[in-house]
N, C-alpha and C positions, 0 to 999 in steps of 0.2 A: 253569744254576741248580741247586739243590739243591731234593733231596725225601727222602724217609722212603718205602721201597724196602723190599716183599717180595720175595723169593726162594725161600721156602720155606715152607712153611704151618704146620710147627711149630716156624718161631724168631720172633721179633718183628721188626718191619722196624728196618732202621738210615738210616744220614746218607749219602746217598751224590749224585754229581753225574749229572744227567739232563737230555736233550734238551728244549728249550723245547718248549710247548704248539705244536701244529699245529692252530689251529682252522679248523672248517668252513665253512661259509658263510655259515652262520645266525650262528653262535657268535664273541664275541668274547673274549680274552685279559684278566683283570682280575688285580692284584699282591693276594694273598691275606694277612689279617691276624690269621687266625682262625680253628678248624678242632676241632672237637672230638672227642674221644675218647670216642665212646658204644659200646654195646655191642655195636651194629649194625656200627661198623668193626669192633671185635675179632672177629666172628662173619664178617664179609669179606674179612680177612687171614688166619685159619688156615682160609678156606674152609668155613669148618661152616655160613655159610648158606645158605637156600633159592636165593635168587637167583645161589649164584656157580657163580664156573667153576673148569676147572683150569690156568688161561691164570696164566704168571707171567712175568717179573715183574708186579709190579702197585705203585700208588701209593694206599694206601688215602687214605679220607678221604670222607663221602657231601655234606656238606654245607659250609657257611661263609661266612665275612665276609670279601670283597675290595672293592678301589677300580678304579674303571671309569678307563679315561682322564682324564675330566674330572673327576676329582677326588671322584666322588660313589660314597657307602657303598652296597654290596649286600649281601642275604641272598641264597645261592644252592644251590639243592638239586641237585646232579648226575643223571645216568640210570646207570644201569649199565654201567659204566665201568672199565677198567685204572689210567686216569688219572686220581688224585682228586684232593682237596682238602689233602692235608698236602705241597704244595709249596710252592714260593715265588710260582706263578703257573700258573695253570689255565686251561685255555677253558670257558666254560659258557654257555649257551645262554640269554639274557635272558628269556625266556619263561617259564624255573624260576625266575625271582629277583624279589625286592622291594627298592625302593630302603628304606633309611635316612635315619633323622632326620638333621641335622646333632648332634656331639654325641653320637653312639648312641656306648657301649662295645661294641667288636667282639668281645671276650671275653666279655661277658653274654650278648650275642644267640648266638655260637656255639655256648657251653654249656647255653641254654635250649631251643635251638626246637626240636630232637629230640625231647629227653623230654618236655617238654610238646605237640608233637605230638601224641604216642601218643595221648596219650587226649582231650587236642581235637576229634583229626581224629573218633578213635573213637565220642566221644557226637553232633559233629554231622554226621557223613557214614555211618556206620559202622548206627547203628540210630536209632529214634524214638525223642529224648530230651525232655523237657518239663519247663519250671521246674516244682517241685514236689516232683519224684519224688528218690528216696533212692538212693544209691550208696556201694557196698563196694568201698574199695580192697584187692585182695588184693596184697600186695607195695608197702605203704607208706612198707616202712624203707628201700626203695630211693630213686636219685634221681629217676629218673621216676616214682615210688610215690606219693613225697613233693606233687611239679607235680602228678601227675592230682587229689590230694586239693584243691589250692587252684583246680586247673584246673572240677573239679566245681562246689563255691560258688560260682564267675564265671559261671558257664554255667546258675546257675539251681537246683540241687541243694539240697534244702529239710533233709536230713540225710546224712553223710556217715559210715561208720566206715573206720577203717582198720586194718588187717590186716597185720601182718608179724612177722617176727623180730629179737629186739634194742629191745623199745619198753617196756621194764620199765617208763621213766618216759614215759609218755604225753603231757607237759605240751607236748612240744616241737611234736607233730602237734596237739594241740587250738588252740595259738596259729594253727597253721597254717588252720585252719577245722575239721578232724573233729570231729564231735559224740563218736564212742564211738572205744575202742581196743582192739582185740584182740593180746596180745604172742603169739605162736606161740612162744615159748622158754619158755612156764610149761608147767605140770604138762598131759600129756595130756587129763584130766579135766576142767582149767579153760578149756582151748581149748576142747574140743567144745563146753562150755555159755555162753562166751562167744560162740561163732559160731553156734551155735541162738539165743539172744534176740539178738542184733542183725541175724543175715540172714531172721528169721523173716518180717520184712514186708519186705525190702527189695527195692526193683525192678529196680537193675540191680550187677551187677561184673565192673568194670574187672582183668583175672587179669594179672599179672605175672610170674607163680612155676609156676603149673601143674604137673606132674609129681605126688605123690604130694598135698603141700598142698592141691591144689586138689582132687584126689577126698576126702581128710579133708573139707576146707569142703562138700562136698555131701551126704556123710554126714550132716553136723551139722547143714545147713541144712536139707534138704529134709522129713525128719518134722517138724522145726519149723512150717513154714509156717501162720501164722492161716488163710489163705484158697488150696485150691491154685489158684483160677482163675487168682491173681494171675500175670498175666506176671514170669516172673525170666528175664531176658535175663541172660545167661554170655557178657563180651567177653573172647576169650583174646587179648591184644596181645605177653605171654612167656610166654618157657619158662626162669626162672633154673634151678626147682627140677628140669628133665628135660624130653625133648621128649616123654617120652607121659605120660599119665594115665590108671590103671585107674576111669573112671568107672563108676560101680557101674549096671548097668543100670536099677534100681529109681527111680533119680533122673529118669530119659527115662520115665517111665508116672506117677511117683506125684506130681507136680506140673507145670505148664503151664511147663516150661523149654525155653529156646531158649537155643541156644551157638552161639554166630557168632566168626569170626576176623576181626581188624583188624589190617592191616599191607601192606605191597606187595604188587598184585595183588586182596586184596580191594577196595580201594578205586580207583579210577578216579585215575587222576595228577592229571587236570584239575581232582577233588574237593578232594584235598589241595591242587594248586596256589592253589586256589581261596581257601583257607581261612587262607593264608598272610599277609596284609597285617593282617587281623584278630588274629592270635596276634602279630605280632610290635608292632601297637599297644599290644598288652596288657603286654610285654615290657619296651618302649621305658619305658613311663609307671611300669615302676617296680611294677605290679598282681601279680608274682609272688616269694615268694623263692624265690632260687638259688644254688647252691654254684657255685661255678667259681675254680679254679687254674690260671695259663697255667705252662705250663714253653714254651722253648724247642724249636724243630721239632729242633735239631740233637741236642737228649735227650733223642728218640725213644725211644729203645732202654733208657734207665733207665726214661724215662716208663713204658712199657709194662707193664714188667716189675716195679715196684713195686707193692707190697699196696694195693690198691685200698681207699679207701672208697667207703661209700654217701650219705655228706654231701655232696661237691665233685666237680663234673663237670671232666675235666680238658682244657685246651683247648692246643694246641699253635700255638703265635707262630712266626711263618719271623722 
């Protein structure tokens, strides 16, 4: 069979032919239809994440949509793993999967369930979230930026803003449900005072970007604050903008903030497994928009390596 083959951590994988899946005992073999190229594989093919090793070659891929034997659609999340999901056929462990509708697009579900994951998992497993309460997406212009904004509204979010760079015209995320829009590409001066009244009250965000953006945003935010009792819960889910942030000490003493991380590891597997049949009803029924482009597994290697946007998640078809 054919897969999409790292060898080296700073080229992009290629096409190349590899050993059928060996599954275990638990684990069964399912023909893979679907397979998305989220940031999370890029970040586990040139090894710059947390979780990887220095083991190659390697078949990235964390997630995706295959057919079981019997004919019937899976979602399926891998463990950590050499062998992933951008082959033509995978062993994965039924325990990490959810069937599918008849009817489901394997392409939608692929490209969706990642980034809306993130922040899914993050309001209902992650910290104590409650219809009502207000949520800042920072890194909106992203695709996962984008899912947490409409992922927030579903889940009960009584005010939403969103935060990123690139959002001159804001009309596109208000469709999407944000109530306010911060563009981080205007004038330094209109950022700050943009991100002072709208995080002044607000109770949680959702951080995407982190690295220097997100110390800016606590600058801005925290003399703002109406009330410091007010719990302002900091979920750091990325790092586009840098893996560290010089958070300014004064933010940790001079309002009631807590920064918690979401992502493997902080959350319990079983949580997010958990959490998985619920998100992908949401998916199935149509409740989210999403960007998604299949290209072919076999152009991998253009895939890869083309300018990225932050519109269309890009899904790789065996």
């Amino acid at each position: 069979m054919h897969a999409a083959v790292v060898t080296a951590f700073d080229q992009a994988p290629s096409y190349q032919e590899v050993a059928e899946p060996q599954p275990a005992a638990h684990e069964t073999v399912v023909e893979v239809l679907a397979a998305g190229l989220h940031p999370r594989v890029r970040s586990q093919a040139d090894g710059s994440h947390y979780t990887s090793t220095d083991e190659l070659p390697l078949v990235p891929g964390i997630d995706g949509v295959g057919r079981r034997e019997d004919g019937t659609l899976t979602y399926f999340v891998l463990p950590d793993t050499r062998h992933g999901a951008m082959a033509e056929r995978v062993a994965i462990d039924p325990r990490r999967s959810v069937p599918l509708p008849d009817g489901t697009d394997p392409v939608l579900v692929a490209a969706a369930m990642n980034p809306a994951m993130s922040s899914w998992v993050a309001l209902r497993r992650r910290i104590e979230f409650r219809a009502g309460r207000s949520v800042l997406v920072l890194g909106a212009g992203g695709n996962a930026g984008r899912l947490a904004v409409q992922v927030a509204k579903h889940l009960g979010a009584a005010r939403v803003v969103a935060v990123g760079r690139g959002l001159r015209d804001p009309q596109p995320l208000l469709t999407l449900g944000a109530d306010e829009v911060v563009d981080l590409g205007a004038r330094p001066e209109t950022v700050a005072s943009g991100l002072a009244a709208t995080g002044r009250d607000v109770d949680v965000v959702l951080d995407y970007l982190w690295g220097r953006p997100a110390a800016d945003a606590l600058r801005a935010i925290v003399p703002a604050r109406v009330d410091d009792d007010q719990l302002l819960t900091w979920v750091q889910i990325g790092s586009v903008a840098g893996p560290d942030a010089p958070v300014p000490s004064a933010a940790l003493r001079a309002t009631r903030l807590q920064i918690v991380g979401s992502g493997q590891g902080s959350i319990p597997a079983r949580d997010i497994l958990a959490e998985l049949p619920a998100l992908v009803t949401q998916i199935c029924a149509g409740g989210l928009d999403i960007g998604a482009r299949s290209v072919p597994l076999s152009a991998v290697t253009d895939a890869w390596t083309a300018p990225r946007t932050t519109q269309d998640r890009l899904v790789l078809v065996p």
